[in-house]
C-alpha positions in Angstrom: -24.7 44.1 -19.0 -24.7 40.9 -17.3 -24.5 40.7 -13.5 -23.1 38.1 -11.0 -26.7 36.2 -10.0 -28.3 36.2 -6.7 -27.9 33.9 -3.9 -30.7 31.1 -4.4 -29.9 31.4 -8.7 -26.3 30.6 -7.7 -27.3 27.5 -5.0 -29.3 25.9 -8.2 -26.1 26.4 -10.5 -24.0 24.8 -8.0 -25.8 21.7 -7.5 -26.4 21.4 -11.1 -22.7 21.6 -11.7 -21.7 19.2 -9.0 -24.4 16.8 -9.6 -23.4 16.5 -13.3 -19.4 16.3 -12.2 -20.6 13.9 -10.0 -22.3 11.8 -12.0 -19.2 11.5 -14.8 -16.9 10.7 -12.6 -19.1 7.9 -10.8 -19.7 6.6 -14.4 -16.3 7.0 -15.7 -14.8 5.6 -12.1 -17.2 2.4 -12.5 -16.3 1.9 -16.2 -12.5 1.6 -15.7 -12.6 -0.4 -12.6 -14.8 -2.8 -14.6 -12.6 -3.1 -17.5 -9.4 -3.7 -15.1 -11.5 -7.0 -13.0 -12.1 -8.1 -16.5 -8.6 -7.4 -18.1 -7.7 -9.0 -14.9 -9.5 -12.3 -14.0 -8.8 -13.3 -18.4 -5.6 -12.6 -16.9 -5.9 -15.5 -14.6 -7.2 -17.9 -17.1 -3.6 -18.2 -18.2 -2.8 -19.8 -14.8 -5.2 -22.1 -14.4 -4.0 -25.5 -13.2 -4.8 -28.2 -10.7 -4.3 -26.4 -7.8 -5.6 -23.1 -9.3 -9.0 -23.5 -9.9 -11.5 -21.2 -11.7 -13.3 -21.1 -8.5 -10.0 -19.5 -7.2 -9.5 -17.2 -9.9 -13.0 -16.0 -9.3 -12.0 -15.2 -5.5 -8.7 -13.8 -6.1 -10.6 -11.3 -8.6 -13.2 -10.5 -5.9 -10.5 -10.6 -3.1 -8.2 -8.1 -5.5 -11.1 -5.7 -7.2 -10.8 -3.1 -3.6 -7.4 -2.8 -5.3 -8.3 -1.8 -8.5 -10.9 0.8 -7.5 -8.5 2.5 -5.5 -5.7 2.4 -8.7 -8.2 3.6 -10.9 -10.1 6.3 -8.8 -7.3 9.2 -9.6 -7.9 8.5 -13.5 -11.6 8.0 -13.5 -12.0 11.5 -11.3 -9.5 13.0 -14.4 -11.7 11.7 -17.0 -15.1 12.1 -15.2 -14.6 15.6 -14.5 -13.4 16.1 -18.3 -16.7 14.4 -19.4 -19.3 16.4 -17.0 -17.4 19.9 -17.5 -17.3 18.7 -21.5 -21.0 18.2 -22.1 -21.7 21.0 -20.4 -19.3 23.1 -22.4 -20.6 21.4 -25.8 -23.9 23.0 -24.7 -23.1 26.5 -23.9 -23.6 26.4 -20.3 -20.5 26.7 -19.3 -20.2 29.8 -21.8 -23.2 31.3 -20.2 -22.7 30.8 -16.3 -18.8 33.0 -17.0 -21.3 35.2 -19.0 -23.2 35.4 -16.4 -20.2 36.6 -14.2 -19.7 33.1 -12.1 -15.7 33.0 -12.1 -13.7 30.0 -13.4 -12.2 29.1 -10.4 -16.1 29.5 -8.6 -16.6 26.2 -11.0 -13.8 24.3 -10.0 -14.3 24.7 -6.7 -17.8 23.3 -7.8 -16.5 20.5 -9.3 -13.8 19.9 -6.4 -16.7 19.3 -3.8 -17.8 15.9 -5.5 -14.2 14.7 -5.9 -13.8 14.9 -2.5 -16.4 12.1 -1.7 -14.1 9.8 -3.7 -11.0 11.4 -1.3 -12.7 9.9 1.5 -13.4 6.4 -0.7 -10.1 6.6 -0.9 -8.6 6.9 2.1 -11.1 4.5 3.8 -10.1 1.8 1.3 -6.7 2.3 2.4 -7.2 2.0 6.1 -9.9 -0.5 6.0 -10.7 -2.9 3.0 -7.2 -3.0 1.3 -5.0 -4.6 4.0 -7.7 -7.4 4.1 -8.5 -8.1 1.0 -5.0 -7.7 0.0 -4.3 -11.0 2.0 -7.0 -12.5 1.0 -6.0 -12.2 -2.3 -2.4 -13.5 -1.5 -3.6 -16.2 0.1 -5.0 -17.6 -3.1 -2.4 -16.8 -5.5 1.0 -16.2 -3.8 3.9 -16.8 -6.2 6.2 -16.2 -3.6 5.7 -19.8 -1.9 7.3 -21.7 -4.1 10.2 -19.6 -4.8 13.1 -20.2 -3.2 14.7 -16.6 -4.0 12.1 -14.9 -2.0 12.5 -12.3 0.3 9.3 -12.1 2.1 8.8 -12.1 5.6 10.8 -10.8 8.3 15.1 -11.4 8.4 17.0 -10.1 11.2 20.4 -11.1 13.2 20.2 -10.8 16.9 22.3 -12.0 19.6 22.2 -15.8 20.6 19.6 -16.0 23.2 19.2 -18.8 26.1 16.7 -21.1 25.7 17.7 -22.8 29.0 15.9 -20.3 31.0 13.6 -19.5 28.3 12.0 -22.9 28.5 11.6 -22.4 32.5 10.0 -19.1 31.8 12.9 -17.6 33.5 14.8 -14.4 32.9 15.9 -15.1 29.3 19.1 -13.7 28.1 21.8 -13.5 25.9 24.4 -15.6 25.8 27.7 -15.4 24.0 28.8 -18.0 21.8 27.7 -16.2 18.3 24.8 -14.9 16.7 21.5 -16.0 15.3 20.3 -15.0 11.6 16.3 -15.6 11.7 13.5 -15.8 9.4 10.0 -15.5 10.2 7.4 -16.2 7.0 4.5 -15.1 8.7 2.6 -14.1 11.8 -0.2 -12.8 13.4 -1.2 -10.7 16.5 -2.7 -13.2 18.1 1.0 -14.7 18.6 0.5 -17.4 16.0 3.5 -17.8 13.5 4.4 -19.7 9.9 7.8 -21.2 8.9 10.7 -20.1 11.4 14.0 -20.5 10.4 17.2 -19.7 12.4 21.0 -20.4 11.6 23.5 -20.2 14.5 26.5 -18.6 13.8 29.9 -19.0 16.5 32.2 -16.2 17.1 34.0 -17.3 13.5 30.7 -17.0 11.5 30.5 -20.5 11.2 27.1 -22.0 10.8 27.0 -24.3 14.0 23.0 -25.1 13.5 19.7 -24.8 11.6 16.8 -25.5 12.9 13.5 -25.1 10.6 10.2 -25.1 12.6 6.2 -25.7 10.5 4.9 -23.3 13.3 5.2 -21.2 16.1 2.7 -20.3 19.3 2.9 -17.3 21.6 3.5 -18.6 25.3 4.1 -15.2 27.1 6.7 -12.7 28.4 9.9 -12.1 30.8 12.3 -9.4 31.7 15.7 -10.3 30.4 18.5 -8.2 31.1 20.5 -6.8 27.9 24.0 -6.0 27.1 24.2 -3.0 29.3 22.7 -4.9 31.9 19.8 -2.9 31.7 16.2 -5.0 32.0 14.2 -5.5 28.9 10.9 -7.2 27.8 11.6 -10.7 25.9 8.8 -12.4 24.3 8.4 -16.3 23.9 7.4 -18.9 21.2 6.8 -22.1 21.6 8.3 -23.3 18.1 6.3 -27.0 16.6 7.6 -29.3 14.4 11.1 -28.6 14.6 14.1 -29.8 12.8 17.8 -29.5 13.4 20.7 -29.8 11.6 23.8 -29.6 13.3 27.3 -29.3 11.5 30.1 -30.1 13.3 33.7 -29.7 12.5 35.1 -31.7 9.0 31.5 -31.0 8.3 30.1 -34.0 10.1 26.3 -33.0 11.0 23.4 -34.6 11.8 19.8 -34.0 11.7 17.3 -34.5 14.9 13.9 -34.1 14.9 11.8 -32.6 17.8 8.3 -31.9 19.1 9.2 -28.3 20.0 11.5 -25.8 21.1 11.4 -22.0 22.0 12.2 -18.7 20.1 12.8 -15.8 21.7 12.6 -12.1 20.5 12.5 -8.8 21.9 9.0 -8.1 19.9 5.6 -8.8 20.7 3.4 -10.1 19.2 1.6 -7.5 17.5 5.7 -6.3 16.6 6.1 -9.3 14.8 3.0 -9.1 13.0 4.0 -5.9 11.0 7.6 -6.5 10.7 6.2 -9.9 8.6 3.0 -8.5 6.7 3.5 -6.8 2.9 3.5 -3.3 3.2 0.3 -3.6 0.4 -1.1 -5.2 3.5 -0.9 -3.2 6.1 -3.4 -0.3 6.5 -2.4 3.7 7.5 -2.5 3.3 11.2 -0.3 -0.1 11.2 2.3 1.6 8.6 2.5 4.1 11.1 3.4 1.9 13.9 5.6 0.2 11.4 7.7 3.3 10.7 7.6 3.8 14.7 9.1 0.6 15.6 12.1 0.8 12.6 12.4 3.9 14.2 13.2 2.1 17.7 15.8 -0.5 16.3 17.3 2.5 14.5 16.5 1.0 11.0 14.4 2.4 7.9 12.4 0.2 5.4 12.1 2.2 2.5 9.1 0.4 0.5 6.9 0.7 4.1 8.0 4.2 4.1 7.1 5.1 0.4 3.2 2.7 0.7 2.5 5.0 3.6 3.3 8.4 1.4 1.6 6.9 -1.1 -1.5 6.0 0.6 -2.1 8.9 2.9 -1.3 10.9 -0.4 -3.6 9.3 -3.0 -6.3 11.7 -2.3 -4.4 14.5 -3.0 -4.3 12.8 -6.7 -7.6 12.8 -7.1 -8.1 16.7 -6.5 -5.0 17.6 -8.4 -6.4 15.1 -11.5 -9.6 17.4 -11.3 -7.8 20.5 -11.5 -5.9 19.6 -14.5 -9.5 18.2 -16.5 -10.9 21.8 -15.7 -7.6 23.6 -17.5 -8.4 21.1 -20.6 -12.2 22.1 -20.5 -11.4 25.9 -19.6 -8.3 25.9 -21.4 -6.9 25.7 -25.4 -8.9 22.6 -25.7 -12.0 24.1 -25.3 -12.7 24.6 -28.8 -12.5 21.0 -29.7 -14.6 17.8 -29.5 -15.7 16.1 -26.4 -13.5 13.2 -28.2 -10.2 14.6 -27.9 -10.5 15.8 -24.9 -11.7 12.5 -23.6 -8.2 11.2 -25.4 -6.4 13.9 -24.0 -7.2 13.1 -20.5 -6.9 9.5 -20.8 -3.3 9.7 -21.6 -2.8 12.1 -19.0 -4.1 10.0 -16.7 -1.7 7.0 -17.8 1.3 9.2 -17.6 0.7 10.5 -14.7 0.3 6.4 -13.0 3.7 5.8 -14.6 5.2 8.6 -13.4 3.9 7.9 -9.6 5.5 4.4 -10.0 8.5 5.8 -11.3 9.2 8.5 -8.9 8.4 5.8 -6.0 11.1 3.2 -7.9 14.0 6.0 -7.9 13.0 6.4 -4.2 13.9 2.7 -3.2 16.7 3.0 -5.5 18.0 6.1 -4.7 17.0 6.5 -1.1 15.4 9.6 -1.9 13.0 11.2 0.9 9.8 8.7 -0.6 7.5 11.8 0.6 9.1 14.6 -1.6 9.4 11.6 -4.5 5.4 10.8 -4.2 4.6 14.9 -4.1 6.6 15.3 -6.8 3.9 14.3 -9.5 0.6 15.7 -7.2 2.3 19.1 -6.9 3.6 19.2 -10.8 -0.1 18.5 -12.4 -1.8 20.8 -9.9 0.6 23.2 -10.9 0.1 23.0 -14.5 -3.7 22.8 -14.1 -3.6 25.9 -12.5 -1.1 27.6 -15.1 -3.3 26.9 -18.0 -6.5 27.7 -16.2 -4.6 31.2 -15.2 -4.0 31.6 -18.8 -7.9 32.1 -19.1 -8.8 34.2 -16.3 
């Protein structure tokens, strides 16, 4: 009758399992993360021009591969593990270490182990690499700046502010006489801004001026009080390049250029920076403080909302990928070729991406809560991992 073996004969078993699990899914992790930078820079070939160079494709390939690692890393664990558990099932092994009394769920906690070092990967990609690289890459190859439908960058209406006493670095504050609708393309935290544009609105709505400004520069901070007379923190830019349009009444307007002017908001600087940056771009930490300061203006921004789920979440893919590669090694695939399985877990994989960026789509439509939408898929394959593995036992 076989017995459950010692100590030291189960250490060796365990190392030989997780070295071979690890190995797959290093191999299998590598090879689809080099077929998607190749899939993608022949891509890029197609939009090669005089402005977009092949040096540039090159970059934005580099810039963007952190990207597709991370995309891929869920899938290549699934078909890693299916791999390393499948070669050692084709050789008995697997047969003889249950045999040997060494329970099913002994092995995939085995084979969990190695997966996590790619958990890890994962979430450090997330909070460090991706936000940069992610920029980088837009940088190169943005199709939103010529697009004059584009949404990007940071729209708000606020309360007509005085730029009398903001220029003498005086107690700015609001002043009736309408509203402002402003757009900020981009900025920093070092205080240094893109395109700023602002429409003034009267009492009627009527658009009274628009001013467009190339750039904007941080100059520092007052105490302003607010509606409620209540004192509040008001933050100054020194706007560059500036161009108004003022429309008078019968629609007489005329257009004034001028060195510079002032903007001011109640964010800082480092405010500014998030509510501008892609969600894409922004790391774990800084969708946090996102979410935080929505929070403090009483609004919600559902795709920043759903990036952070999804990102602080992503590991929990990877595990749940593994679990369901063990239930087609230990499960009613077990009996066929390596092949098959390989298949099998392939489209599983693919599914299961689709159904991620499904769920997260009928969040933004829907308003669902984005962190029950992005458990949703996590919690369904574990679970059916674990039914069909049960089914062994």
């Amino acid at each position: 009758m076989w017995s459950l073996p010692d100590m030291p004969a189960l250490r060796v078993l365990s190392r030989y399992v997780k070295y071979n699990a690890l190995v797959a899914i290093l191999a299998a992790v590598a090879g689809l993360w080099a077929l998607q930078i190749v899939f993608a820079y022949l891509s890029e070939l197609e939009s090669l021009s005089d402005t977009y160079t092949m040096s540039d494709a090159i970059r934005f390939i580099l810039y963007r591969s952190p990207y597709f690692l991370e995309q891929f890393m869920p899938t290549g664990a699934l078909l890693g593990a299916v791999v390393g558990l499948g070669l050692l099932a084709n050789k008995s092994e697997l047969v003889v270490m249950r045999a040997a009394g060494v329970s099913i769920y002994r092995i995939v906690g085995w084979v969990l182990q190695p997966a996590l070092v790619f958990v890890v990967l994962a979430l450090a990609l997330n909070q460090f690499v991706l936000p940069h690289s992610n920029q980088l890459a837009s940088d190169i190859n943005n199709e939103d700046n010529n697009s004059i439908t584009s949404v990007r960058g940071y729209w708000t209406v606020q309360p007509r502010m005085s730029e009398t006493d903001a220029d003498n670095n005086q107690a700015a504050s609001s002043e009736r006489g309408g509203s402002d609708i402003l757009y900020i393309d981009y900025a920093d935290v070092n205080g240094n801004m893109g395109t700023i544009k602002r429409w003034h609105l009267d009492d009627n709505g009527n658009l009274v001026t628009a001013i467009r400004a190339t750039e904007g520069r941080y100059e520092g901070e007052v105490q302003a009080p607010d509606a409620n007379g209540e004192t509040q923190s008001r933050y100054i830019w020194r706007l560059n390049n500036m161009t108004e349009l003022s429309i008078a009444q019968g629609f007489d307007s005329k257009q004034v250029q001028s060195a510079s002017n002032t903007l001011v908001l109640p964010f800082a600087p480092k405010s500014v920076s998030l509510l501008t940056r892609d969600a894409d771009n922004l790391s774990l930490t800084e969708l946090y403080a996102h979410r935080q300061l929505m929070k403090e203006q009483d609004k919600r921004s559902l795709s920043h909302e759903l990036a952070f789920w999804q990102k602080l979440l992503s590991p929990l893919s990877i595990l749940s990928l593994v679990v369901v590669a063990c239930s087609f090694v230990f499960g009613s695939l077990r009996s066929h070729s390596l092949g098959l399985r390989i298949v099998v877990a392939l489209l599983f994989g693919l599914l299961f991406s689709y159904i991620q960026d499904l769920v997260g789509f009928i969040s933004l439509a829907t308003g669902w809560s984005p962190v029950l939408m992005v458990l949703l898929p996590i919690l369904a394959s574990a679970g059916l991992g674990i039914y069909f593995i049960k089914r062994q036992m």
